[in-house]
N, C-alpha and C positions, 0 to 999 in steps of 0.2 A: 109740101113746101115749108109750114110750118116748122112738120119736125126735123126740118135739115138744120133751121135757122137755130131752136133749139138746143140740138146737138155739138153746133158750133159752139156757140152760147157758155155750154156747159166743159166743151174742153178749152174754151179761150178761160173759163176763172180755176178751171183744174189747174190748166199751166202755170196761170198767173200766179195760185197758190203755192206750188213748190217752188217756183222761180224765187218767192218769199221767203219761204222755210230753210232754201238752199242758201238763200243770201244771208238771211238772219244767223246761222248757224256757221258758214264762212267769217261773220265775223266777229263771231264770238271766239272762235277758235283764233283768229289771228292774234286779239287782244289780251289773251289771258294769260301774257305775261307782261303787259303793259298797264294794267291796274293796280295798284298800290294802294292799302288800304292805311288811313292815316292813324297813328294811336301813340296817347302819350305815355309816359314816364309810369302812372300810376295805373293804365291800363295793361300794361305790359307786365308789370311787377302781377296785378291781380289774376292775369290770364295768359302768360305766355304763347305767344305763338308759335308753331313748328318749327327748324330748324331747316327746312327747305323751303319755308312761308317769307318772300320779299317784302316791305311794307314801310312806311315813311314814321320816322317819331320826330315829337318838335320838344322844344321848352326848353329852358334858360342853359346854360353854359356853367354850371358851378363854380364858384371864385376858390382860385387855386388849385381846380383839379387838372389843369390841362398839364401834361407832361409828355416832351419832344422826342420820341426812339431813336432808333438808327434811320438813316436817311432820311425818308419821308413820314415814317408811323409815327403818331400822334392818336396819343388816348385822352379823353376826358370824359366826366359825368356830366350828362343830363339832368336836369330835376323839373319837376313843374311843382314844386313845393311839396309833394304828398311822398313823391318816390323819387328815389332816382337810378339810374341805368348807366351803368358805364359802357362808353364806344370807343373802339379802336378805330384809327382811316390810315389809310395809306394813302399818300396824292399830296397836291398842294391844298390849303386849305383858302377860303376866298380871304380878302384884304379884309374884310368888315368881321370877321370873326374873332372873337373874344370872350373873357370873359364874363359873369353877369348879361350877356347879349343872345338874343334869340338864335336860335337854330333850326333847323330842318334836314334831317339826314336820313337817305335809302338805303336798307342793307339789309342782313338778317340776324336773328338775335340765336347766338352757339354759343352754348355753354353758360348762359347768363350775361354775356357780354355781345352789345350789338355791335356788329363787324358793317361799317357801313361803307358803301361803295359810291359816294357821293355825298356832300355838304353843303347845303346851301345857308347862308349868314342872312341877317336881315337886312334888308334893302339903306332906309336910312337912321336915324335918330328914332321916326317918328312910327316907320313901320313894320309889324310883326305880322307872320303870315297868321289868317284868322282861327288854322286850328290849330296855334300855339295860343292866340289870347284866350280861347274857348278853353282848353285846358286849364291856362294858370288862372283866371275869372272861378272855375270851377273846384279849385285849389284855394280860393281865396288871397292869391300871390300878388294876382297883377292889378294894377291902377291903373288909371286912364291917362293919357301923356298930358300934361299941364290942367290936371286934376283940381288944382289948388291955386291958379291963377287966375 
């Protein structure tokens, strides 16, 4: 009687284990191309990424670089102070984008130029997504909003 109870025992945490392994491993597979790995201006410049590698870059909008294509393309440079990267988009860009103003843009970087598939601007006055202040703080660029008041 024992070793029936045992036995059970033993295939209920066998199942449970692959039931695990099966599940952890489904969604890994679902995600992996839903992970975006985020890196600025001077990481990019030091270590380029793949050219089939997706991935988020942030940091300031350079004063005077944006220039308007045909229709909707729109190129401008990035910088976080150290480096900068020039991006092409196609699309409409958000109301709050500008220049000197944060960004955040998903694409991939071909040919030294990141072709991004999405732009996001910074929300208000006062806020910048955190791995763009991490960048320019480690650039020495940015200041703290009302620093001096």
């Amino acid at each position: 009687m024992k070793s029936l109870k045992k036995q059970r025992r033993i295939q209920v945490i066998a199942l449970a284990t692959v039931a695990l392994v099966l599940s952890t491993a489904l969604i890994g597979y679902g995600m992996r191309d839903g992970i975006n790995f985020f890196r600025s201006p001077s990481e990019v410049a030091a270590e380029p990424p793949a050219p089939n590698e997706t991935f988020r870059i942030g940091g300031l909008v350079e004063d005077g670089s944006i220039v308007r294509g045909q229709g909707s393309t729109v190129s401008f440079i990035v910088t976080d102070g150290g480096a900068a990267v020039p991006v092409t988009y196609s699309g409409v860009l958000p109301d709050l984008f500008s220049e000197n103003q944060g960004m955040v843009g998903t694409g991939r970087l071909v040919n030294g130029v990141f072709e991004a598939t999405e732009i996001l601007a910074k929300h208000d006055e006062e806020y910048m997504p955190t791995e763009v202040v991490d960048a320019l703080k480690e650039q020495g660029v940015y200041q703290e909003p009302n620093a001096g008041s």
